[in-house]
N, C-alpha and C positions, 0 to 999 in steps of 0.2 A: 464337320462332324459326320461320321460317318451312317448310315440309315442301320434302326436297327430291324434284326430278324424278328417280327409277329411271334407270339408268344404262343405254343401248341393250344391253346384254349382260343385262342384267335383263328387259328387255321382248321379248328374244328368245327368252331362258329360260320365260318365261310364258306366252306363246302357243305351245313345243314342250307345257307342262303340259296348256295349255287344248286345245289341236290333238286331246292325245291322250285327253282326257274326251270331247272333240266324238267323234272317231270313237268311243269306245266306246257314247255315246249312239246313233248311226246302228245302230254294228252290234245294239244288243240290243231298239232299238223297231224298225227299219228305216225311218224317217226319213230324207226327202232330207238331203243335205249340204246343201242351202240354205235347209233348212228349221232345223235344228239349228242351223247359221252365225248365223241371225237370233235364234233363242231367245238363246243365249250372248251377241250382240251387246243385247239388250234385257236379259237379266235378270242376265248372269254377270259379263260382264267389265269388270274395276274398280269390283266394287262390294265394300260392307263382307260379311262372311260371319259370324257367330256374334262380330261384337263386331271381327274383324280386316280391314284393309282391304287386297285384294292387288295388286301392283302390276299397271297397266293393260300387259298384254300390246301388244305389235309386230302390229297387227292386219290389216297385211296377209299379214306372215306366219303369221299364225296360220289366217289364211283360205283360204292358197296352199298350207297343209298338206294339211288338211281337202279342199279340193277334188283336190289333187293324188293322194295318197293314195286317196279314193274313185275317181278317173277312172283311176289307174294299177293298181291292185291286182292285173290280173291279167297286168304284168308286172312286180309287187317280189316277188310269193311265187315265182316262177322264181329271183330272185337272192339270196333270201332261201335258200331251198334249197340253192344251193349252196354256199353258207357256214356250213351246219349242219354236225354230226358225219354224217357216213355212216347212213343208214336213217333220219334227222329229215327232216321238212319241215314249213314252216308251217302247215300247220296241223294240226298237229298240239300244237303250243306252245299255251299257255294265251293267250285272250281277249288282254289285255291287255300281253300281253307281244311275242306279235304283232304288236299293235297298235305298237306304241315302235319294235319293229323294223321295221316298213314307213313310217311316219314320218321314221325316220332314214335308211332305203335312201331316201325319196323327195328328202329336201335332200339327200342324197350326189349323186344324180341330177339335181336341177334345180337345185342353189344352189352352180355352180361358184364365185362369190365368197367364200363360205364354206369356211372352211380346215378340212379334213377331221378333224381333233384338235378345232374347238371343236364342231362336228356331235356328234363321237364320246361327249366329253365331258359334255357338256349332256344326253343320251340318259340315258348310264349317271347319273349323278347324277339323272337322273328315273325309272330303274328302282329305286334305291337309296329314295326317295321310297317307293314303291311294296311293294317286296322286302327283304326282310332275308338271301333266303339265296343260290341262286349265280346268280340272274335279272343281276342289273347284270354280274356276271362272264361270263355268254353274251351280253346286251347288249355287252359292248363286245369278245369276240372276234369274233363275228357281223359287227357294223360295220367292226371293223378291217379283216376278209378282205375284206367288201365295198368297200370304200371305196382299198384295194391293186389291187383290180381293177379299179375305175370313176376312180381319180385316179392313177395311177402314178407321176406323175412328181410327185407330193405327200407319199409316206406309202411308195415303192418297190413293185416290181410284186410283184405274189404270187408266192410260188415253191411248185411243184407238190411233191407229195411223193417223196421217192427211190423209184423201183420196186424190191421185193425178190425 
């Protein structure tokens, strides 16, 4: 039987994975994003791993993360910020959680094709990857607020809190 081809929603799921290993490599050697890009492109992606073989990532998206992410960062921890609880801010959040979270602010922000529930989605299911405890459940209120404010007329606009 012959292997079949990963299904585009699988190879977009793979390069959000691989996206956010690449930025955690940048952020902890300090490595260009085009330097990492190239490593993962030669030695990671779609190759066999310990016996398993994982599916070959959506590689321009994976690329458009990574890049996007590194060039925007210092306007997603702004909007990241304001969809935290009162007194958080990014950075203050762990490494890699961070990480997922500017990832996903950045396709909320540049991948108006992409319908903001599978953005949302695809995220939390990649903190749940990562997390066992309430990371994927701040991953996906985080994105929600975000993505209320940056898509409105997709997901409805934010609504402010009642003043008491």
């Amino acid at each position: 039987m012959a292997d079949r081809k990963p299904s585009a929603s699988a190879r977009r799921r793979a390069a959000r994975l691989h996206a956010v290993q690449a930025l955690y490599n940048i952020d902890r050697t300090g490595q260009s994003a085009d330097s990492v890009l190239g490593e993962f492109v030669r030695f990671r992606l779609g190759e066999e791993v310990d016996g398993d073989r994982y599916v070959d990532p959506d590689r321009p998206l994976f690329a458009a993360i990574v890049r996007g992410v590194v060039e925007r960062e210092a306007d997603l921890n702004p909007i990241i910020d304001g969809a935290l609880d009162k007194g958080m801010t990014a950075d203050r959040l762990e490494l890699l959680l961070r990480l997922i979270l500017r990832a996903g602010t950045w396709e909320l922000l540049a991948t108006p094709d992409v319908a903001a529930r599978i953005v949302i989605a695809d995220y939390v299911d990649l903190a749940h990857a990562f997390y066992e405890g309430k990371e994927p459940g701040i991953t996906n209120a985080v994105l929600d607020r975000i993505a209320r404010v940056l898509r409105p007329e997709e997901l409805g606009a934010a609504t402010q809190p009642a003043a008491t």
